[in-house]
mmCIF file of the C-alpha atoms, coordinates in Angstrom:
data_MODEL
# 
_entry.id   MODEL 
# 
loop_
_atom_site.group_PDB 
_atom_site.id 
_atom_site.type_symbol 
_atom_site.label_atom_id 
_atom_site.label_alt_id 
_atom_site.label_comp_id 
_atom_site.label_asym_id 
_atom_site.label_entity_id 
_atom_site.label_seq_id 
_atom_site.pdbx_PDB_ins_code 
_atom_site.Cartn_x 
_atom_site.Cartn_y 
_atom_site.Cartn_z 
_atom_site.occupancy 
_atom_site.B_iso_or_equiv 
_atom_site.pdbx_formal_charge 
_atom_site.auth_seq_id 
_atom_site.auth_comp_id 
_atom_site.auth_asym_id 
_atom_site.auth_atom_id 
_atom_site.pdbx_PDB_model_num 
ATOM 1   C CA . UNK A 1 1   ? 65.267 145.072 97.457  1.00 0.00 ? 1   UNK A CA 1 
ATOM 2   C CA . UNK A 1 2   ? 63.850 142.196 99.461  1.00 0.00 ? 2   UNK A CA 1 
ATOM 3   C CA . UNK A 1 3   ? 65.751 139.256 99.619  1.00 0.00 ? 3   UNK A CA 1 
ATOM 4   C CA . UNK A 1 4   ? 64.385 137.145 102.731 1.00 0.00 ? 4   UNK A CA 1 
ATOM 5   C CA . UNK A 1 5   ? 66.080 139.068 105.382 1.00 0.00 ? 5   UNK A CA 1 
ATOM 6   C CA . UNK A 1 6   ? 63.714 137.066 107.713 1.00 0.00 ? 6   UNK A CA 1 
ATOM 7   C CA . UNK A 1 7   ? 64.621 133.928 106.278 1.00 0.00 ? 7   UNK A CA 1 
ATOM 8   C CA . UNK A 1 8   ? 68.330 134.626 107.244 1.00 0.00 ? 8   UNK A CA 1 
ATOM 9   C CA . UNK A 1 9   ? 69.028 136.169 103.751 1.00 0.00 ? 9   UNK A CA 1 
ATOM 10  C CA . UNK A 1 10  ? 71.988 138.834 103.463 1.00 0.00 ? 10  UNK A CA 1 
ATOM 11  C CA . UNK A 1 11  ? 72.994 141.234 101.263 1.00 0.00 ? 11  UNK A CA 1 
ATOM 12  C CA . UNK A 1 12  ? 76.574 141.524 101.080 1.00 0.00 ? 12  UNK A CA 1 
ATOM 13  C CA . UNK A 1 13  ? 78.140 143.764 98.501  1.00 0.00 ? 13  UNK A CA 1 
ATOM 14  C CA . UNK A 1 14  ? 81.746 143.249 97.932  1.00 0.00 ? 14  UNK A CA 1 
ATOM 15  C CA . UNK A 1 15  ? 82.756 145.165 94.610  1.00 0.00 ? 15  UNK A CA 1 
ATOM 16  C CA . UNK A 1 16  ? 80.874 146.378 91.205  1.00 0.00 ? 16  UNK A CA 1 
ATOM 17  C CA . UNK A 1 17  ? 78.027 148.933 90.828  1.00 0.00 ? 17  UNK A CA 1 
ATOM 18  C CA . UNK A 1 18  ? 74.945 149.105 92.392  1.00 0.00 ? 18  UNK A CA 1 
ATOM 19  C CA . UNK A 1 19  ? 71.649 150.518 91.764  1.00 0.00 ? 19  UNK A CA 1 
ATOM 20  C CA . UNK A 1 20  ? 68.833 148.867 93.137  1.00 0.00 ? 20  UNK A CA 1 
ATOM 21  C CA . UNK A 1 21  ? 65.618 151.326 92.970  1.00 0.00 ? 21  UNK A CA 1 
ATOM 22  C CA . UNK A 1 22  ? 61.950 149.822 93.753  1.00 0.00 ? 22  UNK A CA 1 
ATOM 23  C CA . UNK A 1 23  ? 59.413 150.479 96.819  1.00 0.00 ? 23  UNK A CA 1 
ATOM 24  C CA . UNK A 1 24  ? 60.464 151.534 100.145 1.00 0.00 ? 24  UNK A CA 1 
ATOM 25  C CA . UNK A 1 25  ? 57.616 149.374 100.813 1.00 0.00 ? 25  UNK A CA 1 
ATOM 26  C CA . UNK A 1 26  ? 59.670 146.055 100.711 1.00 0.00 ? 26  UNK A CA 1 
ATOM 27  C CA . UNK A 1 27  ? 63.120 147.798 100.968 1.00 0.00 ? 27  UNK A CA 1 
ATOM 28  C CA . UNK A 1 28  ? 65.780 145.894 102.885 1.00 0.00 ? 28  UNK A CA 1 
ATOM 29  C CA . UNK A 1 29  ? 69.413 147.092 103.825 1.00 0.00 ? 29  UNK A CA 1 
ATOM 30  C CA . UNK A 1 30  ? 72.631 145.837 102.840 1.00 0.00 ? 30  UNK A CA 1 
ATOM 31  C CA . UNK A 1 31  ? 74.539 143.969 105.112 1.00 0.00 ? 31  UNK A CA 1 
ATOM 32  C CA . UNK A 1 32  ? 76.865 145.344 107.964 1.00 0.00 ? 32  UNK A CA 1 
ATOM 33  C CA . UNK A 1 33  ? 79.484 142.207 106.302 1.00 0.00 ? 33  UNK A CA 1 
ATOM 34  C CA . UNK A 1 34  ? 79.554 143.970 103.262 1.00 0.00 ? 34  UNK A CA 1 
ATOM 35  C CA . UNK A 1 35  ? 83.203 145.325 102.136 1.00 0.00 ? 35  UNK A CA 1 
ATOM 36  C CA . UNK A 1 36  ? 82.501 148.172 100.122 1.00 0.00 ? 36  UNK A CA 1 
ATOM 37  C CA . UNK A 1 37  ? 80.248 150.781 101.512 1.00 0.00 ? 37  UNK A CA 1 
ATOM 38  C CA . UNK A 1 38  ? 76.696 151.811 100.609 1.00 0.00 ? 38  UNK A CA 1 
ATOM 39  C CA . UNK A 1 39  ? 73.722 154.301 100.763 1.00 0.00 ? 39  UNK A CA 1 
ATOM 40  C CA . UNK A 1 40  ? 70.034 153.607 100.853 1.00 0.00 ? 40  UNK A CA 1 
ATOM 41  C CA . UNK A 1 41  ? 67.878 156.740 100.423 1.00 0.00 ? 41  UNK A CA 1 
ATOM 42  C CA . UNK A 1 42  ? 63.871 157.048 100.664 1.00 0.00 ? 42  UNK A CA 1 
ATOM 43  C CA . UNK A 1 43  ? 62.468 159.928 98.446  1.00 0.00 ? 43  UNK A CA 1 
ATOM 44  C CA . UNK A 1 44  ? 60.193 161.990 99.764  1.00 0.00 ? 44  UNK A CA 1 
ATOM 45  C CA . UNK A 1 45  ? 58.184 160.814 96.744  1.00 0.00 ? 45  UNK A CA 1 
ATOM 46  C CA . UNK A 1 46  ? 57.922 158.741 93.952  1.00 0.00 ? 46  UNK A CA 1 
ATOM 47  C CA . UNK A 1 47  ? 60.145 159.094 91.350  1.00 0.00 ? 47  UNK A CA 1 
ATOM 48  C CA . UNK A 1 48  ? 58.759 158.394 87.322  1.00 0.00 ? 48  UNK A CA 1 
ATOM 49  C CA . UNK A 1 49  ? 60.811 156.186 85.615  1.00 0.00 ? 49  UNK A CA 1 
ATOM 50  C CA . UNK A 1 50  ? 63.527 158.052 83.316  1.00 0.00 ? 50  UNK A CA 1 
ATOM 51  C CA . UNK A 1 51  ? 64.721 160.138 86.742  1.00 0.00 ? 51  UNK A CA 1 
ATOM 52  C CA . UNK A 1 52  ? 68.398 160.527 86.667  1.00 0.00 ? 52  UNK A CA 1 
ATOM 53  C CA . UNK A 1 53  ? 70.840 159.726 89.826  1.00 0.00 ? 53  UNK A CA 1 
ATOM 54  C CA . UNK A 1 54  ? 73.589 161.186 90.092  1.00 0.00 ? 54  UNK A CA 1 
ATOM 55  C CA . UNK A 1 55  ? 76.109 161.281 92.764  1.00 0.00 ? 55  UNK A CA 1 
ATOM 56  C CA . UNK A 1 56  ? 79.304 163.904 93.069  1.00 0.00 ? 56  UNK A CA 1 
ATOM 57  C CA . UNK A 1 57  ? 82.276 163.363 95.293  1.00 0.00 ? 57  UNK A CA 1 
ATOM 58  C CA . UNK A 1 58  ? 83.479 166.427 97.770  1.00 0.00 ? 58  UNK A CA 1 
ATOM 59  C CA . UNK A 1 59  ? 85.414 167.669 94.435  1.00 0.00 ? 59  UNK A CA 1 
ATOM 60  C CA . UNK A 1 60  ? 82.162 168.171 92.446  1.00 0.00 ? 60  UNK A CA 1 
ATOM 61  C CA . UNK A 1 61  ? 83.218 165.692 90.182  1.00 0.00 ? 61  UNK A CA 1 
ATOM 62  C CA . UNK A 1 62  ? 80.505 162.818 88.902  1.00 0.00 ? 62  UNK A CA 1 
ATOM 63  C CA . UNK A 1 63  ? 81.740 159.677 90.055  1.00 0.00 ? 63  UNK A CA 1 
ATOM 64  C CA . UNK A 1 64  ? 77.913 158.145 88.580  1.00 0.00 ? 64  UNK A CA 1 
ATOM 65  C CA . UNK A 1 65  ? 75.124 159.089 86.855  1.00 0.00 ? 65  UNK A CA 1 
ATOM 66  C CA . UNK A 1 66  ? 72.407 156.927 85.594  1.00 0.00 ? 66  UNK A CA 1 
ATOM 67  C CA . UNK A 1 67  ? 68.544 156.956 84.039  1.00 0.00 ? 67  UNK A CA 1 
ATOM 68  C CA . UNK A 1 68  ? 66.647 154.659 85.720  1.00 0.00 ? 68  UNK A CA 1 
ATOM 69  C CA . UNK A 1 69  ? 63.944 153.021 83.488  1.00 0.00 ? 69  UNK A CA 1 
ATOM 70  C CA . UNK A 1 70  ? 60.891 152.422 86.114  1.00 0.00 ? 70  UNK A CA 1 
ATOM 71  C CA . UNK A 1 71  ? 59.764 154.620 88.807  1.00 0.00 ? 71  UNK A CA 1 
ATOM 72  C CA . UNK A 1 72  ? 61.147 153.981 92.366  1.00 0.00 ? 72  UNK A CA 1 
ATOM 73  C CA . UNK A 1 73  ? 60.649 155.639 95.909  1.00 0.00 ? 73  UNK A CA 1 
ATOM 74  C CA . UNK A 1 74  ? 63.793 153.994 96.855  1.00 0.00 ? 74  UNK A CA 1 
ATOM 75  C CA . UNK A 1 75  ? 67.442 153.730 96.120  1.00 0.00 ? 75  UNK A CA 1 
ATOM 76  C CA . UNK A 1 76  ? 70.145 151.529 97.502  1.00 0.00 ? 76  UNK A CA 1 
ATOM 77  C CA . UNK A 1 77  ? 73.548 152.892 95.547  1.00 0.00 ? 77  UNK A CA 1 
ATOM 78  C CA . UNK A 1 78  ? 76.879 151.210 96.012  1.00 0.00 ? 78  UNK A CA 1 
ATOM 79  C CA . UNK A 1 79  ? 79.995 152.221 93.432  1.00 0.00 ? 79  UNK A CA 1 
ATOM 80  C CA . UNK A 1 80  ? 83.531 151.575 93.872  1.00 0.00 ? 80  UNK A CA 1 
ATOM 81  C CA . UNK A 1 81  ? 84.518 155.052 94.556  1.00 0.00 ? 81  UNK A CA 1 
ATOM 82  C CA . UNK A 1 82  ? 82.677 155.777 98.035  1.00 0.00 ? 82  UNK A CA 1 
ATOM 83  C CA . UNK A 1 83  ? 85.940 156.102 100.546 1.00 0.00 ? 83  UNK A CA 1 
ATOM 84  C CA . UNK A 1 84  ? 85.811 156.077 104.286 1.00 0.00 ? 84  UNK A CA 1 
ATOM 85  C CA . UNK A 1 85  ? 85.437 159.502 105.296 1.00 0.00 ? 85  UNK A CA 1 
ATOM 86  C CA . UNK A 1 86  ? 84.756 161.087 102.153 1.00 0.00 ? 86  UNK A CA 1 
ATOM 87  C CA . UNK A 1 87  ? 81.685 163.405 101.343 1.00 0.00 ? 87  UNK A CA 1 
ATOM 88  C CA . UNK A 1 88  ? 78.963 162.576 98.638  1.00 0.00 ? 88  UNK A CA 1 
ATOM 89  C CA . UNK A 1 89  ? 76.307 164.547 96.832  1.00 0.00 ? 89  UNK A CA 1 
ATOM 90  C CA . UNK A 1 90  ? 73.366 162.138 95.531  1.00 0.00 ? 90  UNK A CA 1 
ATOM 91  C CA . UNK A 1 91  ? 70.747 163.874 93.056  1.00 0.00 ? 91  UNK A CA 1 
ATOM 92  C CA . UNK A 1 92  ? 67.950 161.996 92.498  1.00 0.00 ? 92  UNK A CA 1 
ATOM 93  C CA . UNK A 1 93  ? 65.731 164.336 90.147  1.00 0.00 ? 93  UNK A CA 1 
ATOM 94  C CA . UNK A 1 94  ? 65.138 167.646 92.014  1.00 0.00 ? 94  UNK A CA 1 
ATOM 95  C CA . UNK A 1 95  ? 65.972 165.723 95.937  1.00 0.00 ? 95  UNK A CA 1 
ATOM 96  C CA . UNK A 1 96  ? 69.807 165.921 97.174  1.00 0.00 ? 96  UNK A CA 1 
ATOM 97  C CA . UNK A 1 97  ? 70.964 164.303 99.794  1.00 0.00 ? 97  UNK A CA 1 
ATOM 98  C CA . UNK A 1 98  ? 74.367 164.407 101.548 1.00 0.00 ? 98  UNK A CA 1 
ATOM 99  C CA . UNK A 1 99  ? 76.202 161.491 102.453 1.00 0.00 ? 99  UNK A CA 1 
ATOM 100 C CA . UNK A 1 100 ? 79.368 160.434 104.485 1.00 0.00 ? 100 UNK A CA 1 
ATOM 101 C CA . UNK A 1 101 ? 81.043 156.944 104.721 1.00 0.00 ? 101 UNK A CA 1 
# 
């Protein structure tokens, strides 16, 4: 995502689903303002469009799981369901990553 972070532009995500995916290359992060919380992860390498992401709570259950359509090297995911101290899975293809809020 790039949206003029050196012009003074923010990203501020306050609700909803989110699932930005695009080139690390011109990634920016979401705002510290923001109410609900978020996760930006860099992949190791690029993913081809059609890669899944999917992301499990502590419980093992799927709180999301979405095909993206275009390949991507970078992921900014925000859902309703990420808690303050709370454990998260993300599997982006083959790549996990482990996240706490």
């Amino acid at each position: 995502m790039d949206y003029g972070s050196e012009n003074d532009g923010q990203l501020i995500i306050n609700g909803g689903t989110v699932i930005a995916a695009g080139s690390a290359s011109m990634l920016e992060g979401v705002s510290d303002d923001s109410e609900q919380h978020s996760t930006t992860i860099v992949l190791e390498e690029q993913a081809k469009a059609g890669t899944s992401v999917k992301v499990k709570n502590a419980g093992g259950i799927v709180v999301l799981e979405q095909e993206l359509s275009a390949s991507f090297d970078a992921v900014t995911i925000s859902i309703p369901a990420f808690e303050s101290g709370e454990n998260y899975t993300i599997i982006i293809g083959e790549e996990c990553h482990s996240v706490t809020f």
